[in-house]
C-alpha positions in Angstrom: 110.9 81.4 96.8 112.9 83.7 94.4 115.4 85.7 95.3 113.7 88.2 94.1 110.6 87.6 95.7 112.7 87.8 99.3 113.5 91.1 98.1 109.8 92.2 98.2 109.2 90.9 101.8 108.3 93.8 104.3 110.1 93.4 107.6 108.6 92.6 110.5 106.0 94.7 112.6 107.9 97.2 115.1 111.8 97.3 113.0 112.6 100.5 111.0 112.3 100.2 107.8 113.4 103.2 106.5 116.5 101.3 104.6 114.4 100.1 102.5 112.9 103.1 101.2 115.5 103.6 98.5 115.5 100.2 97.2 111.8 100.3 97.2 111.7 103.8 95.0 113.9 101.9 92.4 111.8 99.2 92.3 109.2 101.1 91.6 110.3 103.6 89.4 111.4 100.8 87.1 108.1 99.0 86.8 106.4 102.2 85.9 109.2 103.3 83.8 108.7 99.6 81.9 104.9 100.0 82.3 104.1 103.5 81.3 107.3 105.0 80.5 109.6 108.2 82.3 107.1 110.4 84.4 107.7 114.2 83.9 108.5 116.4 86.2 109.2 116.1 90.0 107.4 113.6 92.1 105.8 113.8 95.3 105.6 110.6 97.7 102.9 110.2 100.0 104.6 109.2 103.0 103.8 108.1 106.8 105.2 110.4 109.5 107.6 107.8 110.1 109.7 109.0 107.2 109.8 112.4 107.8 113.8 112.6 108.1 116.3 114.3 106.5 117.8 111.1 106.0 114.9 109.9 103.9 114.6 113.5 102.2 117.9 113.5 100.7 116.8 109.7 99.3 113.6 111.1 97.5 115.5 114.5 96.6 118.4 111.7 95.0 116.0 110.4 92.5 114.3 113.9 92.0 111.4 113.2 94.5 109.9 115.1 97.2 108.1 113.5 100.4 104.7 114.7 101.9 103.0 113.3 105.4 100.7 114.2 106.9 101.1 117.5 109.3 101.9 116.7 113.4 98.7 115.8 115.1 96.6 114.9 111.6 94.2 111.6 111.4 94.5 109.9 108.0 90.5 109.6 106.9 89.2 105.5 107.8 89.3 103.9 104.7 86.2 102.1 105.8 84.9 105.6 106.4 86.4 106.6 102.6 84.1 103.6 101.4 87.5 102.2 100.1 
């Protein structure tokens, strides 16, 4: 296995993950960026509740992003229900 490809491992069930939130925005702004090119304007990340810090909003607002999850008490739609 790569080095690279250990970078790209999610870590294990029940750990915050949050540090990795950064490095994954980089990642993917960079395949995009080699894929499609700079993206205008600001971004907004769909995010789980989990990340819905100031700690993780001054990491989107550092690479002119904005965070959105879902409002306190909200359901996500099944996506077996979605047909997805």
């Amino acid at each position: 296995m790569s080095a690279r490809q250990r970078r790209a491992l999610p870590p294990p069930a029940n750990r915050r993950d949050d540090g990795l939130l950064a490095a994954t925005l980089d990642a993917a702004a960079t395949v995009t960026a080699e894929v499609a090119g700079p993206l205008p304007g600001t971004l907004t990340v769909d995010l789980d509740a989990g990340y819905d810090y100031q700690t993780c909003r001054q990491v989107l607002a550092a690479r002119g992003m904005v965070g959105q999850t879902p409002p306190v008490g909200s359901q996500r739609p099944s996506r077996l229900a979605a047909g997805g």
